[in-house]
C-alpha positions in Angstrom: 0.0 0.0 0.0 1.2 3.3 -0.8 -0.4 6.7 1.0 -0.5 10.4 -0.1 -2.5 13.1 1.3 -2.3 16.4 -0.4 -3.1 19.7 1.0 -6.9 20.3 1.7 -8.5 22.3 -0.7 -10.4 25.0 0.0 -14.0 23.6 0.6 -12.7 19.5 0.5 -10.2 17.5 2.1 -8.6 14.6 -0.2 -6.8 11.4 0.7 -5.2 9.3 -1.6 -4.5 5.2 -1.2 -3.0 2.6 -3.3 -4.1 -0.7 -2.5 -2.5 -4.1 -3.7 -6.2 -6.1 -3.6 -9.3 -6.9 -5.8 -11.5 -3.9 -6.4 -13.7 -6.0 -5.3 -12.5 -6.6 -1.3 -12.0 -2.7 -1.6 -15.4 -2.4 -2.2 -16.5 -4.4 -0.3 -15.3 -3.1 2.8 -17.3 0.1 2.1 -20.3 -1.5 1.2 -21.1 -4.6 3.8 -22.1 -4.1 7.3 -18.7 -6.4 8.4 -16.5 -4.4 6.2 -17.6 -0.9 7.4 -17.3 -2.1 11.1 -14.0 -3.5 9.9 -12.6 0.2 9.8 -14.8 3.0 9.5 -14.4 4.3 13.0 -10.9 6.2 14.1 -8.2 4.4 16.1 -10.2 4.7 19.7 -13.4 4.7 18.4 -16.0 1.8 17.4 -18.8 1.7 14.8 -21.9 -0.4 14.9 -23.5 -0.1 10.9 -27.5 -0.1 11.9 -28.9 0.6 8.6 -27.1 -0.4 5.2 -29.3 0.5 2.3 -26.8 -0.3 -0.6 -28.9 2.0 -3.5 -29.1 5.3 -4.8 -31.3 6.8 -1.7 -30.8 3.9 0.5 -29.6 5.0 4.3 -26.4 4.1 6.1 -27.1 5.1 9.5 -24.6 3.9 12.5 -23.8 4.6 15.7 -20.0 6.0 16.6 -18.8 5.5 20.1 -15.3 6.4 21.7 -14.3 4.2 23.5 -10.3 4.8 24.4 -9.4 6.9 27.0 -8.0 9.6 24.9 -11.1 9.8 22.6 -13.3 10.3 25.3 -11.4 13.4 27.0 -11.0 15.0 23.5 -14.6 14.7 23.1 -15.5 15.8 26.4 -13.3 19.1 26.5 -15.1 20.0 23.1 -18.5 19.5 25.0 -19.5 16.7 22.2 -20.9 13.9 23.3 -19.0 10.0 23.2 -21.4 8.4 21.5 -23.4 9.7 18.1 -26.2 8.5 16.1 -25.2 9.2 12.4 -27.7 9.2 9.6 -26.6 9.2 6.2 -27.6 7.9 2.5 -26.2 6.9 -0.7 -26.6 9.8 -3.2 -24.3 8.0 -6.2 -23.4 4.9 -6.4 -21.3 3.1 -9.6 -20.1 -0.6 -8.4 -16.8 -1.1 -8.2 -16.2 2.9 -9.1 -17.8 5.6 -7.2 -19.9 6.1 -4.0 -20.5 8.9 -2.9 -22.5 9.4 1.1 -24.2 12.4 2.2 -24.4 12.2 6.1 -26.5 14.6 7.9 -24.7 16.3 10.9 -27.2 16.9 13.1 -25.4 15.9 16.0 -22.9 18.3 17.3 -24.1 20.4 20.2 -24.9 23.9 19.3 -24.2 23.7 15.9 -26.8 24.0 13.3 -27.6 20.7 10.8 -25.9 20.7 7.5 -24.9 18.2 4.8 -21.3 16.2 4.5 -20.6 14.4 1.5 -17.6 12.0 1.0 -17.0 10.9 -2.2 -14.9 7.6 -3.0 -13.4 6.8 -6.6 -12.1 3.9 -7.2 -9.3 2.7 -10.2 -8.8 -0.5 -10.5 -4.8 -0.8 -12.2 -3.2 -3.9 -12.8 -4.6 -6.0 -9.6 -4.0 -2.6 -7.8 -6.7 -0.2 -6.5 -6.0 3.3 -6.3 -8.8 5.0 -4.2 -9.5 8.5 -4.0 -11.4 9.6 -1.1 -12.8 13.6 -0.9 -14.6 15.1 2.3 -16.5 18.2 2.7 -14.5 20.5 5.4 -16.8 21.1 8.0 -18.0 25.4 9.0 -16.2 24.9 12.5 -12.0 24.4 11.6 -12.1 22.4 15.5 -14.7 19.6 13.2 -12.1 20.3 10.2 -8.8 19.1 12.5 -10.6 16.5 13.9 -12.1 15.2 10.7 -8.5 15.6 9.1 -7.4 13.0 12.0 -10.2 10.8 12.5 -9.9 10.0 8.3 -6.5 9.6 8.5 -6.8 7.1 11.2 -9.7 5.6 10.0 -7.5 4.9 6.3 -4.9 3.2 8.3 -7.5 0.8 9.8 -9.2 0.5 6.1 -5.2 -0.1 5.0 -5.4 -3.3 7.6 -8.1 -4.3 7.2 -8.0 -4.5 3.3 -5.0 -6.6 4.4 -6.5 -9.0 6.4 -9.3 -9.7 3.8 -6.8 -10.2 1.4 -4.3 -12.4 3.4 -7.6 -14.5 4.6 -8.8 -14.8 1.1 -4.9 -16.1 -0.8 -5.5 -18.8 2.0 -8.6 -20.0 1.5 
């Protein structure tokens, strides 16, 4: 696996992986209840997938929880709460290409609702996959940082975990 990140643009953040697996484990672990609870939560931080619509309009709704030490004081000095109920649904969808997910962040204390999409291209290149993932910046730079880390993290666990599923599957 090989890992850029380039400097956030002014309205997105972008995160670039190269992947030596399948397109097919790659997308699978964004599109299967196992594979998002796999990885899609930071280091220090679980996910439980509740709701995994996979269509154009479907939902993805889950519930985040921190659950290291250091998670939890970062969380409570912001006055955010530990655990979050996130809704979200598929607003494009090409297999094996694109997805893109437009969560509603209705959850932070004091801090109106609005929209965040993350968009996920996917190139599959000689029994590589180069993925290409873009976030919305959030209006509050604090939720910016702290999405910045929490993606970063949470592509290290996707990195593993696309490992894993890869290791486990030249066995079989």
């Amino acid at each position: 696996m090989t890992a850029a990140a380039g400097e956030p643009g002014a309205d997105r953040l972008r995160f670039e992986r190269v992947y030596d697996a399948p397109v097919e484990d790659v997308w699978a672990l964004w599109t299967t209840k196992h594979g998002l609870e796999a990885w899609f939560a930071p280091e220090g931080m679980q996910v439980e997938v509740s709701a995994l619509e996979l269509r154009v309009g479907g939902a993805f709704a889950h519930v985040m929880t921190a659950v290291g030490g250091e998670q939890v004081t970062y969380l409570t000095n912001l006055n955010r709460p530990t655990t979050v109920w996130v809704s979200a649904r598929f607003i494009e969808m090409v297999p094996y290409r694109r997805l893109r997910i437009r969560f509603d962040m209705d959850f932070v204390p004091g801090v109106e609702p609005y929209p965040y999409d993350m968009l996920v291209e996917l190139h599959a290149e000689a029994g590589r996959v180069r993925m290409i993932l873009t976030a919305d910046r959030h209006p509050d730079p604090e939720m910016t940082r702290g999405a910045i880390i929490g993606l970063t993290s949470q592509l290290q666990r996707f990195g593993h975990a696309i490992a894993v599923r890869t290791t486990r599957e030249q066995s079989a």
